[in-house]
C-alpha positions as CSV (number, residue, x, y, z in Angstrom):
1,X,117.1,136.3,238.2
2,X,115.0,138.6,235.9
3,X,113.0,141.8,237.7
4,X,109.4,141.6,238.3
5,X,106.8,141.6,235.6
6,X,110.2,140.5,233.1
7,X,109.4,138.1,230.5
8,X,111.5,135.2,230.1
9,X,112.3,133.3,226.9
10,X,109.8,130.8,227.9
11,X,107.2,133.4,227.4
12,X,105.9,133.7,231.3
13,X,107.0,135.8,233.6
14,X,108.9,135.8,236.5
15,X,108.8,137.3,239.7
16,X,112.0,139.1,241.7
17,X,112.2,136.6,243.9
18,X,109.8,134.4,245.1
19,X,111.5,133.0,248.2
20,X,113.6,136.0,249.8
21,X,113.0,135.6,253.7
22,X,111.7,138.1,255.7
23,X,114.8,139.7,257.4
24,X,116.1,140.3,253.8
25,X,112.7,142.2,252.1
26,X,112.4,145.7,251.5
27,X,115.1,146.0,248.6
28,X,115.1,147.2,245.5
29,X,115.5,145.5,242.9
30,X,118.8,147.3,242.1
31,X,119.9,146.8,245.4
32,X,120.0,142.8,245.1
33,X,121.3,142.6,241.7
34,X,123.6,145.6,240.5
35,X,126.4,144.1,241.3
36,X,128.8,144.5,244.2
37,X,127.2,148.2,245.0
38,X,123.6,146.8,244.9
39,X,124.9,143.5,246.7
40,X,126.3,145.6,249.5
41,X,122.8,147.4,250.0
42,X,121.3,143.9,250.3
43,X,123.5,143.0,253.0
44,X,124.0,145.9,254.9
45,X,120.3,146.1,255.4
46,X,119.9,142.2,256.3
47,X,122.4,143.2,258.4
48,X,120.6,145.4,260.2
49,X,118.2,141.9,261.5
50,X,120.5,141.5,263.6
51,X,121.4,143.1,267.1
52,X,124.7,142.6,267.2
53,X,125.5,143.7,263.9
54,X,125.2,147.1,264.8
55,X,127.9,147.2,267.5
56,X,131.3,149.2,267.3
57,X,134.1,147.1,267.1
58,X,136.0,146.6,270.1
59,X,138.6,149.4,271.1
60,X,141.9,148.5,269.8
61,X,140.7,145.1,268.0
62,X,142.9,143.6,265.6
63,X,141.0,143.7,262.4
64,X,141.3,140.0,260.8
65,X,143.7,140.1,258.1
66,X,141.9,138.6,254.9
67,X,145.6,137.9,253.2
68,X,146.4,135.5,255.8
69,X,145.1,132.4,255.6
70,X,143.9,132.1,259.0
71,X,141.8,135.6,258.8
72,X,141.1,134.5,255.6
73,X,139.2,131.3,256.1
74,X,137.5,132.9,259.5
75,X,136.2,135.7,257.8
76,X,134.7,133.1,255.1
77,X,133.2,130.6,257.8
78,X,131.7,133.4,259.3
79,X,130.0,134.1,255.9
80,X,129.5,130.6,255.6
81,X,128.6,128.9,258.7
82,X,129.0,130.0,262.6
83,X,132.5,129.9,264.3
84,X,130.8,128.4,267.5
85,X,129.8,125.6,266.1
86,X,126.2,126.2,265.8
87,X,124.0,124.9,263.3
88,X,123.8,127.6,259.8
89,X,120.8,126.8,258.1
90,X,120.8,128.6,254.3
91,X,118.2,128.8,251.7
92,X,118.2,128.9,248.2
93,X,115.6,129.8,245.5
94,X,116.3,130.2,241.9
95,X,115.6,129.0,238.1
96,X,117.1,126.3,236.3
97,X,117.0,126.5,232.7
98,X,117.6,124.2,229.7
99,X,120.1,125.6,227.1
100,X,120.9,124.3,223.4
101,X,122.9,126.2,220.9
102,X,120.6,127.0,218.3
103,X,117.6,126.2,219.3
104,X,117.1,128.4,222.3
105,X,116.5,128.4,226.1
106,X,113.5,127.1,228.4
107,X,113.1,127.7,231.9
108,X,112.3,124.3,232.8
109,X,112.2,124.6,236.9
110,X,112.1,126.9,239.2
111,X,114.2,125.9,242.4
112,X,114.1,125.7,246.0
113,X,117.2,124.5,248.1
114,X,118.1,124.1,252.0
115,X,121.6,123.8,253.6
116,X,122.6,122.8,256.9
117,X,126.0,122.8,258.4
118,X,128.3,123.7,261.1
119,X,132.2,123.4,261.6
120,X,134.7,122.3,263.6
121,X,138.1,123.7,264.2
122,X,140.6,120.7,264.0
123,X,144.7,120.9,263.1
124,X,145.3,123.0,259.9
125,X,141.6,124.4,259.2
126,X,137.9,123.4,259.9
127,X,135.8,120.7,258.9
128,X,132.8,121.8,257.2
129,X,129.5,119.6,258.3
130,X,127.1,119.7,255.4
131,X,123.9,118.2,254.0
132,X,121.8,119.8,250.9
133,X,118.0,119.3,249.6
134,X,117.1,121.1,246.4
135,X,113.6,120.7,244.7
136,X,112.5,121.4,241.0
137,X,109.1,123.1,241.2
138,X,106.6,123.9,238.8
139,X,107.3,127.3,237.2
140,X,104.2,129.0,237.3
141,X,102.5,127.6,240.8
142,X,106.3,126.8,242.8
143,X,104.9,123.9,243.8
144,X,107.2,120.8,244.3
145,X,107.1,118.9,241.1
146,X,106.7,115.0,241.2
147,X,106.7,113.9,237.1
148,X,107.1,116.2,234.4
149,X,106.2,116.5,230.9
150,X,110.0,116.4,229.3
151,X,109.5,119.3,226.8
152,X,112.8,117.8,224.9
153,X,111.4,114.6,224.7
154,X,107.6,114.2,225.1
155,X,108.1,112.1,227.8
156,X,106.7,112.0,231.3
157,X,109.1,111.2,233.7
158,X,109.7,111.2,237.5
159,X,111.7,114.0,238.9
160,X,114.4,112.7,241.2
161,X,115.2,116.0,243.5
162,X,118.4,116.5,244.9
163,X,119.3,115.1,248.0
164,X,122.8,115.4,248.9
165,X,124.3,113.6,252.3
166,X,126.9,114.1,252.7
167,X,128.5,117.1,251.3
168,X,131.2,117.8,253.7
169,X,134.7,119.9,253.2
170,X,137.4,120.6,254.4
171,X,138.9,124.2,254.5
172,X,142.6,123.9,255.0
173,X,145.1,126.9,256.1
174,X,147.4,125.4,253.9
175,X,148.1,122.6,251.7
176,X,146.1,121.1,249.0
177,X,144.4,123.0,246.1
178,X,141.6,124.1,247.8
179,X,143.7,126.0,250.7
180,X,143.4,129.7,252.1
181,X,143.4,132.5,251.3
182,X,140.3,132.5,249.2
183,X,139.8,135.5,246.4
184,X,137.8,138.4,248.0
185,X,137.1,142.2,247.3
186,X,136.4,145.1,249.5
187,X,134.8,147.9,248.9
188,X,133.3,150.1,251.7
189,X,131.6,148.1,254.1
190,X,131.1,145.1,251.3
191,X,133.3,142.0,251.5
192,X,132.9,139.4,248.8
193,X,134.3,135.9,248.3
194,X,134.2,134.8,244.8
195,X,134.6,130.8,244.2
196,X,134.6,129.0,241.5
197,X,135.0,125.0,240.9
198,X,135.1,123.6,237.7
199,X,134.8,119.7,237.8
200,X,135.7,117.3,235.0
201,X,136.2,113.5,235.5
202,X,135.3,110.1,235.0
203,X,131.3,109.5,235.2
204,X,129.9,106.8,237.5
205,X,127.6,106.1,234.8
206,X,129.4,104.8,231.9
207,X,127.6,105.8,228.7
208,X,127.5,101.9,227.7
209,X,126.4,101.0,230.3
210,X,124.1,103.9,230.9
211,X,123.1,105.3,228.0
212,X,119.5,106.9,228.6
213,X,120.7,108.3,232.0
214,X,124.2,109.9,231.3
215,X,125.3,112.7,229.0
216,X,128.9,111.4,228.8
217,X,131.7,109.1,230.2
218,X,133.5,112.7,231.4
219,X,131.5,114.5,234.3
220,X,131.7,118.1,233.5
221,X,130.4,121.1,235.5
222,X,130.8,124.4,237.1
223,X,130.1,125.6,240.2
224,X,130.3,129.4,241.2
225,X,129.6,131.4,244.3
226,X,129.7,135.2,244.9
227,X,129.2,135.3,249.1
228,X,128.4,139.0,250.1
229,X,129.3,140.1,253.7
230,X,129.8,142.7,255.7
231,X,133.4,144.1,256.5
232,X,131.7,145.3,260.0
233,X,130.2,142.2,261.1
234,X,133.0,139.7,259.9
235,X,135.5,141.9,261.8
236,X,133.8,142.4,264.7
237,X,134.9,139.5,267.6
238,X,131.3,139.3,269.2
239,X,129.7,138.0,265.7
240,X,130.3,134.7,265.4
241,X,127.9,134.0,262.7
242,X,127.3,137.3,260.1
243,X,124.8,137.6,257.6
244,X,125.4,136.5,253.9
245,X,123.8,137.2,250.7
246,X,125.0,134.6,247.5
247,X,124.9,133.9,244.3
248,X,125.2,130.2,242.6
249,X,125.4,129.3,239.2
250,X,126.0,126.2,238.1
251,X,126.0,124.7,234.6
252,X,126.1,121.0,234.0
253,X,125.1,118.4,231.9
254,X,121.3,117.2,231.8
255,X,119.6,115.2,234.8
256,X,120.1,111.4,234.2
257,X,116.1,111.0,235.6
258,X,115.8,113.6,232.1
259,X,116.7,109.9,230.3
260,X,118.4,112.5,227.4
261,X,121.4,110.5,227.3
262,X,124.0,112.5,225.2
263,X,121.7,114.4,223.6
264,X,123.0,118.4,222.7
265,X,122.8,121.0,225.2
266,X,123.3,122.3,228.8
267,X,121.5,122.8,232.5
268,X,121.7,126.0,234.2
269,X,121.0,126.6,237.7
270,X,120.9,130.4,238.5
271,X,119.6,131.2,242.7
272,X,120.3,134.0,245.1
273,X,121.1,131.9,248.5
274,X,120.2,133.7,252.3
275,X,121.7,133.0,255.4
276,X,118.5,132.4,257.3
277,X,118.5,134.7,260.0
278,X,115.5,133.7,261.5
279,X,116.3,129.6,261.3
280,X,113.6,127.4,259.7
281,X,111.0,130.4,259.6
282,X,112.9,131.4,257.0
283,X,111.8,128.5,254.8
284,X,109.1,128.7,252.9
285,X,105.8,127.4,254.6
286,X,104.8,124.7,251.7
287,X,108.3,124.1,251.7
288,X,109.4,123.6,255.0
289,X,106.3,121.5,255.7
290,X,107.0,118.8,252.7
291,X,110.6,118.6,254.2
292,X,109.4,118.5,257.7
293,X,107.2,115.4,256.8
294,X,109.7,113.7,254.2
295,X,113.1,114.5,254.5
296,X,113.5,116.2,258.2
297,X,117.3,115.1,258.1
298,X,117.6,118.1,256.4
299,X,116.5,120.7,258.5
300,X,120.1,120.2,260.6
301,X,123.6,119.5,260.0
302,X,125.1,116.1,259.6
303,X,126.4,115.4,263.3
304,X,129.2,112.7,262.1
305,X,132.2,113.3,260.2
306,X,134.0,110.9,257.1
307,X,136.2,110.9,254.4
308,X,135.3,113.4,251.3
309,X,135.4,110.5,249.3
310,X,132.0,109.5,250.8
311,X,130.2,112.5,249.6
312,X,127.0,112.4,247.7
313,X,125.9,114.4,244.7
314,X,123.6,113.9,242.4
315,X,125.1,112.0,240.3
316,X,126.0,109.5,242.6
317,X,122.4,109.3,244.4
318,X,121.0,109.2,240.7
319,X,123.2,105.9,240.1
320,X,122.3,104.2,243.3
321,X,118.4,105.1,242.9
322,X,118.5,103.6,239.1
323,X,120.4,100.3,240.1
324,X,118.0,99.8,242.8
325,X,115.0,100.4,240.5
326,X,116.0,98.0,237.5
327,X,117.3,95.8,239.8
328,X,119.6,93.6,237.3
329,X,122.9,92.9,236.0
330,X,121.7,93.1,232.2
331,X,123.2,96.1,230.2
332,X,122.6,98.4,229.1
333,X,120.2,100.2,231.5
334,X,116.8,101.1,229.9
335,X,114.1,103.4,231.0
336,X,113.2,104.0,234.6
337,X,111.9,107.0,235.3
338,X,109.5,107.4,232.6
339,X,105.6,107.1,234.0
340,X,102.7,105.4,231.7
């Protein structure tokens, strides 16, 4: 995220942030992005937006330990989510760039992005009820973009936004790869989780088959999180639900509605991500309104639980939306998302 009145490589210029929600403004620049110091100012002021924050702990309270797994994984759901069960709602604005070795970058998008979930303690950790909506807006106006003048390509195409549902997990106290205790850091009053996934497996679009709309016959991405806390809210047993400042990266291959098939390069997705103190008057206005009207699904957490296996992303709601548009069993799959 580059600092006000900072030219990007694109040759505009970007601001802050255009999306930070209300019980989070007021910091400096070096407070949000100079690392773990500057992250801990964010959050110990957005703290400060809520009452119960600023209580003591309890006399004699057993501080959780973060190197068991069961302190572990409370003190990230409380980052994450709510330990009550109550609905979290997140958002996420940010910039998602285009990136080809020697030729250069272009900020292609900026990005706006809404989570909802809640959790449920079950035998040997919590399920994690999730559902995601991201949109690609224009970089200069943030409006949500509809086609878009591929600058790769010279192609107009329509932009297929992401709309994940489900994307549940499951955090286990032990067992499996993805088992507590998850990495963290203190330092003061900051606590920080740091996660990283790194995926790599078979496509569900076969290049033969799908050769405009997939980049390779190996899906390969990263995802990383840095989740910034409070020691004094996570440790204190009348918060259920303490405020969270992230960061997400993620690099990937490009969009299959791009139609760039395997040509050279990378996506990166770069956002600061708010636990929405205030609930959906957090969201951006324009935002929240477009959602409100088109996908209001997303404004809450998926109330029914299944098997991971049944998760969306966007690959897999890029393949069903593509089958349903050319709507035959000839191969290979040509062009549908370019506009006339």
């Amino acid at each position: 995220m580059l600092g006000r009145n900072t030219k990007n490589q694109a040759g505009g210029r970007t601001a802050m942030s255009d999306f930070v929600p209300e019980g989070y403004k007021g910091f400096t620049r070096r407070q949000l992005l100079a690392g773990a110091g500057g992250m801990a100012g964010a959050a110990a002021l957005a703290g400060c937006a809520q009452e119960q924050a600023d209580k003591p702990l309890a006399a004699g309270h057993a501080s959780l330990d973060l190197d068991d797994p069961e302190g572990n994984l409370k003190a990230l759901i409380k980052l994450q989510a709510d330990l009550s069960g109550a609905d979290a709602i997140g958002g996420f604005g940010g910039e998602v760039w285009g990136w080809v070795p020697g030729e250069g970058n272009r900020l292609l998008f900026k990005s706006y992005g809404i989570g909802a979930s809640h959790v449920e303690r079950v035998d040997n950790g919590w399920r994690f009820y999730h559902r995601e909506v991201m949109y690609y807006l224009d970089p200069e106006t943030n409006e949500i973009v509809h086609d878009w003048l591929n600058p790769y390509t010279g192609h107009r195409v329509e932009v297929l936004h992401i709309l994940n549902d489900p994307v549940h997990r499951f955090y286990a106290i032990s067992g499996g790869p993805f088992s507590a205790p998850w990495p963290y850091t203190v330092l003061g009053d900051n606590l920080v989780f740091r996660i990283s996934i790194f995926a790599f497996r078979d496509s569900v679009m076969p290049r033969k088959e799908y050769p405009l709309h997939s980049a390779d016959d190996k899906y390969q991405a990263s995802e990383l999180w840095i989740m910034n806390g409070r020691v004094s809210e996570v440790m204190n047993p009348d918060i259920n639900s303490a405020s969270c400042v992230t960061s997400w990266a993620r690099v990937g291959q490009w969009l299959p509605f791009m139609e760039m098939g395997n040509r050279h390069g990378v996506m990166v997705y770069h956002s600061d991500a708010y636990k929405l103190l205030n609930g959906l008057d957090d969201i951006p206005p324009a935002i929240r309104a477009y959602t409100e009207k088109h996908h209001p699904k997303y404004l809450e957490s998926p109330k029914t639980w299944q098997s991971l296996a049944g998760n969306e992303s966007q690959m897999t709601v890029s393949k069903d939306e593509i089958d349903a548009r050319w709507n035959s069993d000839v191969r290979p799959v040509g062009s549908v998302f370019e506009k006339s």
